[in-house]
Residue, then its C-alpha position, 0 to 999 in steps of 0.5 A: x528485500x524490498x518492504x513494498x512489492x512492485x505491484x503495491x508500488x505501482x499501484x500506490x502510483x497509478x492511486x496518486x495519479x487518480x487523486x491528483x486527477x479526481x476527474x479520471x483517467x485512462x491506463x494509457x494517459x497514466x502509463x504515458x506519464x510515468x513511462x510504464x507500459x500500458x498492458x502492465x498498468x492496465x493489469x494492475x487497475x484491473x485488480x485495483x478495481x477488483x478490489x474497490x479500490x477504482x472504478x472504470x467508465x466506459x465509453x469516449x470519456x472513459x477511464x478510471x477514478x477513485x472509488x473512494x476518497x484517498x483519506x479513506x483507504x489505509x496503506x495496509x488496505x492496499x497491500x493486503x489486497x494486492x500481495x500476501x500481508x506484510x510479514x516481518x518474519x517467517x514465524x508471523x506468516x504461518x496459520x498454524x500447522x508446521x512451523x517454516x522455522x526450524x528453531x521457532x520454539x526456541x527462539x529468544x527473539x520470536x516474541x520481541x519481533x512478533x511485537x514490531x511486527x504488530x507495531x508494524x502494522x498498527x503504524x500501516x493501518x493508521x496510514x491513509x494514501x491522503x497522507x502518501x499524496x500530501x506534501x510532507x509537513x512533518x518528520x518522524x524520529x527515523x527522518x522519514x517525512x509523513x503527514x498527519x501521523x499521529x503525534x507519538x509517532x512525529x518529533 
């Protein structure tokens, strides 16, 4: 099981071309320099844009841009858009209604990881895509490297 679905990780890729390139660019160059094919990124700057994310020109110097600048768009804000939102467990995923775990109500750790799962998203949402792209400067107390985390969470 994977933490980030291969739409969101190919998007966080065409995204990190875009801000390298604030000029713009067109699926093809992009698919180009990372050796995807063209059909699939273009797919996915079609959601992209869908989305608000990217915005395409038409016409000889055509292609796609950010439509906003990279420090403004949180990693959560591109996951939810692009998949179902990040779920820790099957007993966060659910809107009420029939449970998908049969031992839910008595479960003893149901309450502990609905608490990560929230830390979990906190962290996300305080996560901008400016901070994926940027050379890391700091080291998390896991030894993941990130920039400009906020304090309690960088040692």
């Amino acid at each position: 099981m994977t933490f980030l679905s291969r739409k969101v990780d190919y998007a966080l890729l065409i995204l990190s071309y875009l801000h390298q390139h604030s000029a713009g660019a067109s699926a093809h160059k992009i698919a180009a320099h990372y050796g995807l094919g063209r059909p699939f990124v273009a797919n996915i700057l079609k959601v992209l844009c869908q989305q608000g994310f990217v915005e395409s020109h038409r016409g000889v110097n055509g292609g796609y841009v950010l439509r906003r600048p990279a420090d403004e768009i949180r990693l959560a804000e591109v996951m939810d858009a692009l998949d179902e939102s990040f779920r820790l467990t099957a007993c966060n995923s659910h809107g009420g209604g029939d449970s998908p775990c049969g031992v839910e109500a008595l479960c003893p750790v149901r309450h502990a990881l609905a608490e990560v799962h929230d830390r979990i998203r906190e962290l996300l949402r305080g996560v901008t895509l400016a901070q994926l792209f940027t050379r890391p400067e700091a080291t998390t107390h896991l030894g993941l490297t990130l920039n400009g985390l906020p304090q309690g969470l960088v040692g």
